[in-house]
Each structure stands twice: as C-alpha cells, then as structure tokens.
C-alpha positions as CSV (number, residue, x, y, z in Angstrom):
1,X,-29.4,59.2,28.8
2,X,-27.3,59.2,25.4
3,X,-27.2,56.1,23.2
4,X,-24.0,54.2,22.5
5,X,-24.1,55.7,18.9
6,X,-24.1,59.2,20.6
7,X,-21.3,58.4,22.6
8,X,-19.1,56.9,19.9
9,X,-20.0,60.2,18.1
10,X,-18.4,62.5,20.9
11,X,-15.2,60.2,20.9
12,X,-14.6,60.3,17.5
13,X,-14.9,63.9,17.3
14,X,-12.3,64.5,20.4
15,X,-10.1,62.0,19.0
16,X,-10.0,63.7,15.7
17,X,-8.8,66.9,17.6
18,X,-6.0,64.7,19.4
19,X,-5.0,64.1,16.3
20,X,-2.8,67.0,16.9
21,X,-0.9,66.0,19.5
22,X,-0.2,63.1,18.0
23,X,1.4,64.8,15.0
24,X,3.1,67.2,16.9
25,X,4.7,64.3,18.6
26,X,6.0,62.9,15.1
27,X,7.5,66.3,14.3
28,X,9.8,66.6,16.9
29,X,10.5,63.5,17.4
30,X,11.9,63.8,13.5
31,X,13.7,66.2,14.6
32,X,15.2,64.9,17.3
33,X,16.4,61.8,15.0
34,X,17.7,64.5,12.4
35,X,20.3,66.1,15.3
36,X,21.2,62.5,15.6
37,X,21.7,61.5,12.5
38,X,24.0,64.2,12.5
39,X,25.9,63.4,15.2
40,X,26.2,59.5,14.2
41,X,27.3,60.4,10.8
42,X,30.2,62.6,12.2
43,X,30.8,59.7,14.7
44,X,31.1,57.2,12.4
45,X,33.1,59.0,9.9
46,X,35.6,59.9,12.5
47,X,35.8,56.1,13.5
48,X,36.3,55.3,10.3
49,X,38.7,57.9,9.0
50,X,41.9,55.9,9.3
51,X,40.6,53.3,7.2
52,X,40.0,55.7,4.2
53,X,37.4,56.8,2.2
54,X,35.5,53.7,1.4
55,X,35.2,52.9,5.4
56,X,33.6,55.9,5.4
57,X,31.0,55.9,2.9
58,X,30.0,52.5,3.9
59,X,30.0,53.6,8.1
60,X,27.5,56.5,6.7
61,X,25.3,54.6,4.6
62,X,25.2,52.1,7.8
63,X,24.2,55.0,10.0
64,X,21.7,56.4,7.7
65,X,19.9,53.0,7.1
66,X,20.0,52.1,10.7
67,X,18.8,56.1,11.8
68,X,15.9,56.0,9.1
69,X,14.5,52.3,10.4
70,X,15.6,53.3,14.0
71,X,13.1,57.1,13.3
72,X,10.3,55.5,11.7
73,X,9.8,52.8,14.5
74,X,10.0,55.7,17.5
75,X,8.3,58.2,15.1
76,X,5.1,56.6,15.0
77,X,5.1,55.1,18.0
78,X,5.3,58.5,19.6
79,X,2.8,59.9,17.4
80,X,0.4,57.4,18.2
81,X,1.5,57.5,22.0
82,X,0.9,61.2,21.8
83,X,-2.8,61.6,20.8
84,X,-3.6,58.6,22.3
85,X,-2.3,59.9,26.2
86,X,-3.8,63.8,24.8
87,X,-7.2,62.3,23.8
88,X,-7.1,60.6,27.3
89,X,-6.5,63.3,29.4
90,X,-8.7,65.3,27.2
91,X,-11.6,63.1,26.9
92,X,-11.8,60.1,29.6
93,X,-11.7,58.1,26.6
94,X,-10.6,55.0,28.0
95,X,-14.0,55.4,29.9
96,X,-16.3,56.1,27.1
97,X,-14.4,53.1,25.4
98,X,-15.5,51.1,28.8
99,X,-19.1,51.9,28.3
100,X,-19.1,50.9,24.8
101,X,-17.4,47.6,25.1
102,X,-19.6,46.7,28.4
103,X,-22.7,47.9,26.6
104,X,-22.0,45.0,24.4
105,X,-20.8,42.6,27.1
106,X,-23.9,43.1,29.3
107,X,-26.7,43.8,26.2
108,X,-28.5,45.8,28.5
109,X,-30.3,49.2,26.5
110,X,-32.2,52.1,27.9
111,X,-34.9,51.8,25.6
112,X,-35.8,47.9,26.9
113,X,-38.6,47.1,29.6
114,X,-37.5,47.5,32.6
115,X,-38.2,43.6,33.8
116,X,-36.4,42.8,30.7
117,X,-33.9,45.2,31.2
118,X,-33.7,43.8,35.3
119,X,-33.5,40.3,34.2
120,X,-30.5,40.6,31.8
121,X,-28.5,42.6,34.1
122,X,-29.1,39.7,36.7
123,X,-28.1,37.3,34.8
124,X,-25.4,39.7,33.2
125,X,-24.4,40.1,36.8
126,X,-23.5,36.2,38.1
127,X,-20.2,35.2,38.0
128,X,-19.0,33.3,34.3
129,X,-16.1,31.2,33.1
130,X,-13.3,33.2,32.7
131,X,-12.8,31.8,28.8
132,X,-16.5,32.8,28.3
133,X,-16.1,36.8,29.0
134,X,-12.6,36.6,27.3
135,X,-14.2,35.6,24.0
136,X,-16.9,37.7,24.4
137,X,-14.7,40.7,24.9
138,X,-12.2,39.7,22.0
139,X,-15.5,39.6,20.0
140,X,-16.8,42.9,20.9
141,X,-13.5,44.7,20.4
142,X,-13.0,43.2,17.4
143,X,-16.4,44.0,15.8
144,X,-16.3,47.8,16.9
145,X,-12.7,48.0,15.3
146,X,-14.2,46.3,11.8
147,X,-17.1,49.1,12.3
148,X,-14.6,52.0,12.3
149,X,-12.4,50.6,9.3
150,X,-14.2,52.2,6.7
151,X,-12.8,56.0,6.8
152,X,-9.5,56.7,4.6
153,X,-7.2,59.5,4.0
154,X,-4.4,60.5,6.4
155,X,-6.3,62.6,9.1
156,X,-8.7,59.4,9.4
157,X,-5.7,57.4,9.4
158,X,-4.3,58.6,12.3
159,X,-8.0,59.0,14.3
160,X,-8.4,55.5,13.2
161,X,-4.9,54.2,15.0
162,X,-6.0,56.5,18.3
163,X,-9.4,54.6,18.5
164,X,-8.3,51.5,18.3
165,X,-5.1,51.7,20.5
166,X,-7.5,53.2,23.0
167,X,-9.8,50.1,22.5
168,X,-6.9,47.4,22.5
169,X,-5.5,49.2,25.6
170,X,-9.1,49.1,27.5
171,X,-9.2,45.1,26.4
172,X,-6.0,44.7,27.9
173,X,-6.7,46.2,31.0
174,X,-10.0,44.6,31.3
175,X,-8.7,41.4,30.3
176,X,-6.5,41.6,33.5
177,X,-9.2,42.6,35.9
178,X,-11.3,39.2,34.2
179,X,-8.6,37.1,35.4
180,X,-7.5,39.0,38.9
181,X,-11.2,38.6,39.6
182,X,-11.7,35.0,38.4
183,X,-8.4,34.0,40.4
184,X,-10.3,35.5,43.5
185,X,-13.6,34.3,43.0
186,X,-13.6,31.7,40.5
187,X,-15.6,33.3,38.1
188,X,-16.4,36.9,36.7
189,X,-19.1,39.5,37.6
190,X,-19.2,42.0,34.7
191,X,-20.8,44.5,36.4
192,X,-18.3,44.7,39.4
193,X,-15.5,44.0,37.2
194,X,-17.0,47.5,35.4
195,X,-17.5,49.4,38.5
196,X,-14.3,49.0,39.5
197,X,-12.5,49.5,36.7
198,X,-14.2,52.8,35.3
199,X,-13.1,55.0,37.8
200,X,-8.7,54.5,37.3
201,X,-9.1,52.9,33.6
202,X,-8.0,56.5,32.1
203,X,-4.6,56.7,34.3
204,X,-3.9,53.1,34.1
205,X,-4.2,53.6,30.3
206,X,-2.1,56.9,30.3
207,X,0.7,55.3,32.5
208,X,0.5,51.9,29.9
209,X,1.1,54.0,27.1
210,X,3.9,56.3,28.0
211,X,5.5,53.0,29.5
212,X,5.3,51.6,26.6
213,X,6.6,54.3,24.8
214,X,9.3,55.3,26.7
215,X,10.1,51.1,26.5
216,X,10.2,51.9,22.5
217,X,12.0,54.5,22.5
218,X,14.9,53.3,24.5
219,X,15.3,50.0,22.5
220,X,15.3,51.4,19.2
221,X,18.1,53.9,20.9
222,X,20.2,51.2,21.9
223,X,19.8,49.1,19.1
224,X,20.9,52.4,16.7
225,X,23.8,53.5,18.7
226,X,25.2,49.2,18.4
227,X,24.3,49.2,14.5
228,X,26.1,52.3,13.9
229,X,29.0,52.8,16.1
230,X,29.6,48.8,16.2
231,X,29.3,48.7,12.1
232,X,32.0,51.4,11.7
233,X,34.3,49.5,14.3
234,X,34.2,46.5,12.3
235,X,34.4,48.4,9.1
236,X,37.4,50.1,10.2
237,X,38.7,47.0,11.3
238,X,37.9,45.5,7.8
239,X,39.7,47.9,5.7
240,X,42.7,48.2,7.6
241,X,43.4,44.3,7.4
C-alpha cells in the first residue's frame, strides 16, 4: 500500500503535466478576447462617429480598459478551469485529493497495530457534530495548502493554483455530503461519508468547475458588452449636447 507522501508525489507530478491544458486554455481564450476587442473598438467608434473625434477616442479607451479587465478575469479563470478539469480526467485527482484529506480526518496509517489501527477507525467511524468534522476538515485543507506554498516560479505557480482548486473543490463537495448526512442522521460517519463520495467526487468536481466557469465567462461577457457599448451611447450623447 503507498503512503500519503507517495500519493501526493504522483499528484503533483500529473498536475504539473496539466499544466498544459491549462495554458492552452489562456491562449485561446486571449485570443478570443483580441477578435473582440476588435470588434468593440469598431463598434464603439461607429457609435460614436457623429459626435466627433474626441467621442471616439474616449469610446475606445472605454472599450480597451473594460476588454483588458473583462480578459484577464475569463483568462485565468479558464486557465485554471482548464488543467484543473484535464488533471481530473487525467488523474482521478479529486480522488487522490479524497484520500489525502480523509487520511488526515480519520488518522488511521498502515504502518500502526492493527488493534490500534481497529480502534481508531471505530471511533473514527461513529457519528460526530457536524461543527466538529467541519473544523477538522477546514484544518486539514488548510495545512496541506500551507505545505505546498513553498515552490515559486511560473510553472509552480500555475501547479500550485491546480492543487489547491482541486483541494478547495473536494472541501466543498465534502462539506456538503457532512451536512446532507448530518441533516439525515444527525451526525456524521466519516467513513461512509468517504465511501460514498469517492466513487462520483471526480465528475461532480469536473461538472463544478466548468459550471463555474462557463458562469464566469458569461458575466464578465455581459458586463463588457454594457461598459462598452453603453459608455459610447452616453458618450455620444455627451458630446453632441
């Protein structure tokens, strides 16, 4: 059976390679954002044309800002959505991120006695307060993400953002499954909530992110296309009064 250490080891090494994707996903999403600065630009200036030159500059300066905020919001959400759902699919990380955060929660090791090990999964297994297993699992994310915050440069950057998405997305899920199961059985069992959740946590995680994503994507969209086009209606408006 391999350690947790060994397992972290694999994950960081497949994440690294999702890395990739994730990039790739910034690229074209840059480009996509160039095409439509173009096309705001030309929209704005043609809005603005009556009112003269000055409408103009300003209705293109407006639609640069908002483009460049607008690109670097979808940008990096993208690229992070990107490797994140590639390391996934590639990897079952949300699972090995499972195992690591339960082999915290439960404190149960291979290399124990097995009474020992028997007893603490016992009494890992009995139902506890729901505000007791939340804290433990904000505690347990939170110290793995202060282990991994070490590593700098870009490329460790952006494996750094992957693992801990992928770890605040597993303590989301598993903070839902605490509180369906408390709701039903007033209290937890950590094991069962494990078992149950280990098998789906992977497309629950893929289908959160590219929700979220695609949630985003379409705000910053609408939020760009009022900025630009609404700034260059009341900039026309502006001038020619």
């Amino acid at each position: 059976m391999t350690s947790a250490k060994e397992r972290a080891g694999a994950v960081l090494k497949i994440v690294g390679k999702a890395a990739g994707a994730g990039l790739l996903s910034f690229v074209w999403a840059t480009l996509a954002f160039a095409a439509l600065t173009l096309v705001l630009v030309g929209g704005t200036v043609a809005i603005t044309r009556p009112a003269g030159g000055w409408a103009m500059l300003a209705a293109s300066v407006v639609a640069l800002l908002s483009t460049g905020v607008a690109w670097y919001v979808v940008a990096t959400k993208r690229a992070i959505a990107g490797a994140l759902c590639a390391a996934v699919q590639q990897s079952e990380l949300g699972r090995h991120g499972l195992e690591l955060i339960f082999d915290r929660l439960l404190k149960v090791r291979a290399d124990e006695e097995l009474g020992e090990r028997g007893v603490r999964t016992a009494e890992a297994a009995e139902r506890l307060p729901l505000r007791q297993v939340e804290e433990r699992l904000t505690r347990a994310v939170d110290a793995m993400l202060a282990e991994r915050s070490a590593k700098t440069g870009v490329r460790a950057w952006m494996a750094r953002r992957i693992r801990n998405a992928s770890l605040r997305q597993v303590q989301r899920l598993t903070l839902e499954e605490f509180r369906d199961e408390d709701a039903r059985h007033g209290g937890v069992d950590l094991i069962q909530v494990r078992e149950k959740l280990g098998p789906r946590i992977d497309n629950k995680i893929s289908s959160m992110i590219q929700k979220a994503s695609r949630k985003v994507t379409r705000l910053a969209l609408l939020l760009l296309l009022v900025v630009s086009l609404g700034g260059a209606v009341g900039l026309r408006f502006l001038f020619l009064s």
